[in-house]
C-alpha positions as CSV (number, residue, x, y, z in Angstrom):
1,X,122.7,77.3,41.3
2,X,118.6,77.2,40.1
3,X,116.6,76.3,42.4
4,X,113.0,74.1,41.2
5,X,109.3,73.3,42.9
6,X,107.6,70.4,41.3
7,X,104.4,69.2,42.4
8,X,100.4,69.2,42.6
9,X,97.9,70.0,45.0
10,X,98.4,66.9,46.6
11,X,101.0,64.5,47.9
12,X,103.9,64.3,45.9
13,X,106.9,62.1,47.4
14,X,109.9,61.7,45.0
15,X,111.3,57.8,45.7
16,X,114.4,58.0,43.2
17,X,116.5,60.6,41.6
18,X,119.0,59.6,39.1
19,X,121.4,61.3,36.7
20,X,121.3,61.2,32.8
21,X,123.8,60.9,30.5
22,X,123.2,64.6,28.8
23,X,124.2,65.7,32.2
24,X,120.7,66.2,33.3
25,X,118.3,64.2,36.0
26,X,115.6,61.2,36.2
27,X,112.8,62.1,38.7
28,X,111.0,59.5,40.2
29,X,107.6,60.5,41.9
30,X,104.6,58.8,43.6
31,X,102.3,61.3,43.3
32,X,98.9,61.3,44.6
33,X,98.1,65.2,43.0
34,X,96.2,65.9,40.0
35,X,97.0,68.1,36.8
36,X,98.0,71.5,39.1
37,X,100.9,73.9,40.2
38,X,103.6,73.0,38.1
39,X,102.2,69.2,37.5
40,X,101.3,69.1,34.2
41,X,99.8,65.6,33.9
42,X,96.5,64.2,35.3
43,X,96.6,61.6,37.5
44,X,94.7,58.2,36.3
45,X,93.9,57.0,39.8
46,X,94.7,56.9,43.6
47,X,98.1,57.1,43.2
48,X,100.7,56.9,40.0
49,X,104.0,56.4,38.7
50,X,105.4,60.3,38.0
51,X,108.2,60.6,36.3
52,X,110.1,63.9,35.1
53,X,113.4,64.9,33.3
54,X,115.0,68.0,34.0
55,X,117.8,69.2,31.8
56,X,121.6,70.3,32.8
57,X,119.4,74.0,33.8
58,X,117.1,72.1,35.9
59,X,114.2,72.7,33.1
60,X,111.6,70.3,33.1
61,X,111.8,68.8,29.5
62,X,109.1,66.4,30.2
63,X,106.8,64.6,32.4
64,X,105.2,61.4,32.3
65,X,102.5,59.8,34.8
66,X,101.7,56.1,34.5
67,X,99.4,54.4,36.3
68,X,95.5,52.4,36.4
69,X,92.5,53.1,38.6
70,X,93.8,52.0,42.1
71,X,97.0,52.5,44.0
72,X,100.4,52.7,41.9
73,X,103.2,53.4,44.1
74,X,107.0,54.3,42.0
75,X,109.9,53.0,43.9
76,X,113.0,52.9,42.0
77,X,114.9,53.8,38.2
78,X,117.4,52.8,36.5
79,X,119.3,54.0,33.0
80,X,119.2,51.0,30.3
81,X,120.9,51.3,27.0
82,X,117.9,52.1,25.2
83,X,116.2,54.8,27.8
84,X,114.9,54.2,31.4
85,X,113.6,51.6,33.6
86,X,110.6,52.6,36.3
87,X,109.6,50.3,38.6
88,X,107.6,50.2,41.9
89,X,104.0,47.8,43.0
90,X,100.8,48.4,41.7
91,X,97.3,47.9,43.3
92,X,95.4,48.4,39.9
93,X,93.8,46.5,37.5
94,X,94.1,46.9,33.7
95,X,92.7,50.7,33.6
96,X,94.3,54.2,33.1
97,X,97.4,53.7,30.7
98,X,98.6,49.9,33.0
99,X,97.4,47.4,29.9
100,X,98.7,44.3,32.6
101,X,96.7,43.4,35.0
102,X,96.9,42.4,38.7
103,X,97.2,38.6,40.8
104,X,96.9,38.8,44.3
105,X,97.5,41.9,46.9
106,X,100.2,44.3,45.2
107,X,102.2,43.2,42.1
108,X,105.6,44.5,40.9
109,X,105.0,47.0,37.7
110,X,107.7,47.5,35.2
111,X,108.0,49.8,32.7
112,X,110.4,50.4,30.1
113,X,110.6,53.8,28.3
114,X,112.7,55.5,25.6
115,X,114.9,58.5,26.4
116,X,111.9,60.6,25.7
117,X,110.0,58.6,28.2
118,X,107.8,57.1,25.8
119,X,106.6,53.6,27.0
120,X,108.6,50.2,25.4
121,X,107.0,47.7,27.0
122,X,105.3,47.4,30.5
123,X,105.5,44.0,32.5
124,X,103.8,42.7,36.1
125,X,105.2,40.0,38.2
126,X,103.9,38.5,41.8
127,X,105.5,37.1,44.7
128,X,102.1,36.9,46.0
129,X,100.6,39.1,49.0
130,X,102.8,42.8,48.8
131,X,105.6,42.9,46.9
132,X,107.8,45.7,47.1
133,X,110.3,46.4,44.5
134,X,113.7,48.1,46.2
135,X,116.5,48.2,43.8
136,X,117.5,47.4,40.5
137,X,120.6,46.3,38.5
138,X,121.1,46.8,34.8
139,X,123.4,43.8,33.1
140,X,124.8,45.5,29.9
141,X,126.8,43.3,27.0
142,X,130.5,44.2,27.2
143,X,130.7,44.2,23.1
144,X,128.0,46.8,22.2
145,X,127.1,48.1,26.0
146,X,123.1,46.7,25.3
147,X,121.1,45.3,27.9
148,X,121.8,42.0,29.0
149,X,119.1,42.0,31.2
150,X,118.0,43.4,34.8
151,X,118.1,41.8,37.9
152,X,115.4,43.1,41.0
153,X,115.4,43.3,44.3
154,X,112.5,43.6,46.9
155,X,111.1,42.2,49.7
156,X,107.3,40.5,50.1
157,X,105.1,41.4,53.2
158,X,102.1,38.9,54.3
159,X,99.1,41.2,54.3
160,X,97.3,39.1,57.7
161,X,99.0,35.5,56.4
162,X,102.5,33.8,56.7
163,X,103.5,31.7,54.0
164,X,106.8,30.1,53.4
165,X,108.7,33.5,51.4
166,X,106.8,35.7,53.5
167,X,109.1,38.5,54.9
168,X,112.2,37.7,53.3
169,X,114.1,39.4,50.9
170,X,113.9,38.3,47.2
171,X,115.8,38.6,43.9
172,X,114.1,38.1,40.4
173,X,116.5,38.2,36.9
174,X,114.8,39.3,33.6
175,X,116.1,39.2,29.7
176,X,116.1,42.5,28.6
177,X,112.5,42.4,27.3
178,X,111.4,42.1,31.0
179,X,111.0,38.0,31.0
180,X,111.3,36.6,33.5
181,X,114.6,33.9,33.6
182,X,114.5,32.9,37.5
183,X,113.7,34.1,41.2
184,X,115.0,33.3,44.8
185,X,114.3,34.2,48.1
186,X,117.2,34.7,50.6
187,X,115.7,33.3,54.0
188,X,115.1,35.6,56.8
189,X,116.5,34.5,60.5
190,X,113.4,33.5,61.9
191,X,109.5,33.0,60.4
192,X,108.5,36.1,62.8
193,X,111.2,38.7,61.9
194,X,110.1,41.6,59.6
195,X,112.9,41.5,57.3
196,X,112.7,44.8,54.7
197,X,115.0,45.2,51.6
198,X,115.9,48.7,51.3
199,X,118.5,48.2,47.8
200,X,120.7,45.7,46.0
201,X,123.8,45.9,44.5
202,X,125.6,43.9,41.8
203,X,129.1,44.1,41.9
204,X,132.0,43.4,39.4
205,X,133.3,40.0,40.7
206,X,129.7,38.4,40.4
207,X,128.4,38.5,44.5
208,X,125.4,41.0,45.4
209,X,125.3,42.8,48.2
210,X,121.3,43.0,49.8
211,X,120.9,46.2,52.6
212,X,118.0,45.8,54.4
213,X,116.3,45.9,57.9
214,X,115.5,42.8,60.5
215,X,113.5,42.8,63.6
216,X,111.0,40.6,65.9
217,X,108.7,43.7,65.5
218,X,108.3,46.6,64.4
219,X,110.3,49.8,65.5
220,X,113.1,47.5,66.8
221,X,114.5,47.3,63.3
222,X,118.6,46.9,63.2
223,X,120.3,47.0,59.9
224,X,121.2,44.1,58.0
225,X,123.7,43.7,55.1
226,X,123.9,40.3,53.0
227,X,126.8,39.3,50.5
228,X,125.8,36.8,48.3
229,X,127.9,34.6,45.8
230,X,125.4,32.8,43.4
231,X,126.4,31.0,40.3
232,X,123.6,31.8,38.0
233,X,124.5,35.4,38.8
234,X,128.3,34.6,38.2
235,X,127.3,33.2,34.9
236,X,125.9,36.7,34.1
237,X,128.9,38.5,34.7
238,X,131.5,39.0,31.9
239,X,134.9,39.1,33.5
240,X,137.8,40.2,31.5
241,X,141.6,39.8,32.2
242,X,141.9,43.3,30.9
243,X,139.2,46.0,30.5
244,X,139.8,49.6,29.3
245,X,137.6,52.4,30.0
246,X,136.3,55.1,29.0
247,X,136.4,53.4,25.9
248,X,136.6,55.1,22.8
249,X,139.3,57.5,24.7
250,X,139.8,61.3,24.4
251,X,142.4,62.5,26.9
252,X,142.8,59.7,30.0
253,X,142.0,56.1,30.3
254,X,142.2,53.3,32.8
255,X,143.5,49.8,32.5
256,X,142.0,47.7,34.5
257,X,143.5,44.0,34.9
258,X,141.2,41.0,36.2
259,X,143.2,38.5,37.6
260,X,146.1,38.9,41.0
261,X,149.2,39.8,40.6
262,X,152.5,41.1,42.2
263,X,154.1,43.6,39.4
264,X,152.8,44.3,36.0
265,X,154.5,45.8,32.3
266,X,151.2,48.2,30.6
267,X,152.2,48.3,27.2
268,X,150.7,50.0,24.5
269,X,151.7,49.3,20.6
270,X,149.9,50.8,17.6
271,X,148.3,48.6,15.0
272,X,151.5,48.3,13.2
273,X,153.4,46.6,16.1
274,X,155.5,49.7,16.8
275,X,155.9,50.2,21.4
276,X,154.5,53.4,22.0
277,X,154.2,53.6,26.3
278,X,155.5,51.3,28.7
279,X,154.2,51.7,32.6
280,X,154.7,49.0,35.8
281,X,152.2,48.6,37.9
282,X,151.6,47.2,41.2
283,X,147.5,48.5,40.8
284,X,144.6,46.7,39.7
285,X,143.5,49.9,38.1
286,X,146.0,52.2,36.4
287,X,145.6,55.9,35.0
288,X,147.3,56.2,31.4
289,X,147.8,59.4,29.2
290,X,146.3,59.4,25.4
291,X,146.1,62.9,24.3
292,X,150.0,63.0,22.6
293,X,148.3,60.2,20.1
294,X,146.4,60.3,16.9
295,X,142.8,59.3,16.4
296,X,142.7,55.1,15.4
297,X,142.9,52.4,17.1
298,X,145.9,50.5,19.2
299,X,146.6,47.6,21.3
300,X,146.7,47.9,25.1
301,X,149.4,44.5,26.7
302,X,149.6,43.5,29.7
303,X,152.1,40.8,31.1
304,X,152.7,40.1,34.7
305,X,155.7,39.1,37.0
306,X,153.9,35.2,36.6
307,X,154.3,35.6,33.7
308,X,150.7,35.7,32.4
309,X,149.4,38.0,29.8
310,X,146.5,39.7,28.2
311,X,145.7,43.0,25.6
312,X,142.7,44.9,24.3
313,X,142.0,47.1,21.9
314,X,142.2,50.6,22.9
315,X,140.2,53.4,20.2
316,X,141.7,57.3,20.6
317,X,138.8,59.3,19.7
C-alpha cells in the first residue's frame, strides 16, 4: 500500500474523492496554497477549484486549478460519459481562467472537463444570496450510456436577509451541455430553521432521496432525510422490464427484471432460436454464468408466473 502527501504552503481541504474507471482516483480540492510542495499549479485567486488524478499507483498524472480573482470554493465531482464534472460556488468575477461571471452573493460554478481534465464548457447559476452546491447526479441514455443530463443539489443561505427559498434545500436539472431545464425548492419546516443539504441521491425507481441538517439555530442541528417522488424526475428515468448488466459480458452477468412478480423462467436462446440456459427465480436480480459461451450476441427471456414477459439482448464479449 503507497502512501501520498499533496498539498501547498497553504490550506488545502480535499471536499470529494471519487474513483475512475482506469482504476485510479478524482481529487477534489479547495485549496487556498500557491504553486509549492508537491502543488504544481498556481493559484489564480483567494481560493480555487483543485483538482488531481492519481493513477492505480497513486501517481499524480495531473493537476488542474480553476478558479478567478475572489473566493472559489470546490464542493463535489462526478464521472460523466465524456470525462468529469467539478462543481462548488464561486465568489469571483470573470478573471483567472472563470470566463462566467457572477449575480449576487455566491453563484454555483460548473465545469465540465475531458478525461484529461481539460475544460468542455464551464456554466454559473444563482439561487440568489449563497448557494451551495452538495451533490450531483449524472442521468446517462440507456442505448449508448451518454449523458442525459445532471441533476444538482444544494441548499441557499440568506447572507443578513430572508426571502421566500431562503434556507431550504433546492434541486436544479441540466441537459447535458449544462442548460438549465428547471429548478425547485423543497420547503423547510419553518421560515427560521437552518436547513443544510449535505447530498442527494437519485435512485432507480425515479424518487430522490435529500440528507441534510434542520435546526432553530445553529449547533442544535438534528439530521434530516427527504424522499421525494416528482414526475418531471420520473420522466427522466428509463425503466426497463428487463435490464442486463455488465453489458457486453465476459464471465458473469445479472438480470435484472422491472416489474413484481411471484416466480420467474430466465431463459437464454442464441440468435438462431436454439434454448441454451433455463433458471427460476423468485429475485429481482439474478447472477447468470456466460463463460461456457462463444463471443456474439443472444437473447435473454423472461416470462413470469402472471404470465407476463420480456427479453434483451445479451452481447458475450
Amino acid at each position: 500500500m503507497s502512501k501520498i502527501t499533496l498539498g501547498g504552503k497553504g490550506l488545502d481541504e480535499v471536499q470529494k474523492m471519487i474513483p475512475t474507471v482506469d482504476g485510479g482516483v478524482l481529487l477534489g480540492i479547495y485549496s487556498r496554497s500557491g504553486e509549492g510542495g508537491s502543488k504544481r499549479t498556481e493559484n489564480y485567486g483567494e481560493g480555487d477549484f483543485w483538482v488531481v488524478k492519481l493513477s492505480r499507483e497513486n501517481k499524480v498524472e495531473w493537476e488542474k486549478n480553476f478558479g478567478g480573482k475572489g473566493d472559489d470554493h470546490l464542493r463535489t465531482l462526478a464521472m460523466t460519459s465524456t470525462g468529469f464534472l467539478i462543481g462548488g460556488e464561486s465568489r469571483s468575477e470573470k478573471s483567472g481562467n472563470k470566463t462566467v461571471g457572477i449575480e449576487e452573493g455566491t453563484d454555483l460554478w460548473l465545469i465540465a472537463t475531458n478525461l484529461k481534465g481539460e475544460e468542455i464548457w464551464q456554466k454559473s447559476y444563482n439561487f440568489k444570496n449563497r448557494d451551495m452546491l452538495m451533490g450531483m447526479s449524472v442521468l446517462l441514455n440507456s442505448d449508448d450510456h451518454s449523458a442525459k443530463g445532471y441533476l444538482l443539489g444544494g441548499y441557499t443561505q440568506a447572507e443578513g436577509k430572508v426571502e421566500t427559498d431562503d434556507e431550504t434545500f433546492w434541486m436544479l436539472y441540466l441537459d447535458q451541455n449544462g442548460n438549465e431545464q428547471w429548478r425547485k425548492h423543497v420547503k423547510g419546516d419553518s421560515r427560521k430553521k437552518e436547513e443544510r443539504l449535505s447530498d442527494i441521491k437519485l435512485n432507480r425507481d425515479g424518487s430522490i432521496i435529500l440528507a441534510g441538517t434542520s435546526a432553530e439555530e445553529l449547533g442544535k442541528e438534528n439530521w434530516k432525510i427527504v424522499k421525494l417522488g416528482d414526475k418531471q424526475i420520473d420522466q427522466l428515468i428509463e425503466k426497463k422490464d428487463i435490464k442486463i448488466y455488465p453489458n457486453p459480458v465476459s464471465d458473469y452477468a445479472y438480470v435484472e427484471i422491472g416489474f413484481d412478480f411471484k416466480e420467474a423462467d430466465i431463459v437464454m436462446y442464441d440468435m438462431g432460436g436454439r434454448q441454451l440456459q433455463s433458471i427460476k427465480t423468485k429475485n429481482k436480480v439474478t447472477k447468470i454464468n456466460t463463460q461456457p459461451l462463444v463471443q456474439g450476441a443472444y437473447l435473454v427471456s423472461v416470462k413470469t408466473d402472471a404470465g407476463k414477459t420480456a427479453s434483451a439482448k445479451l452481447i458475450k464479449k
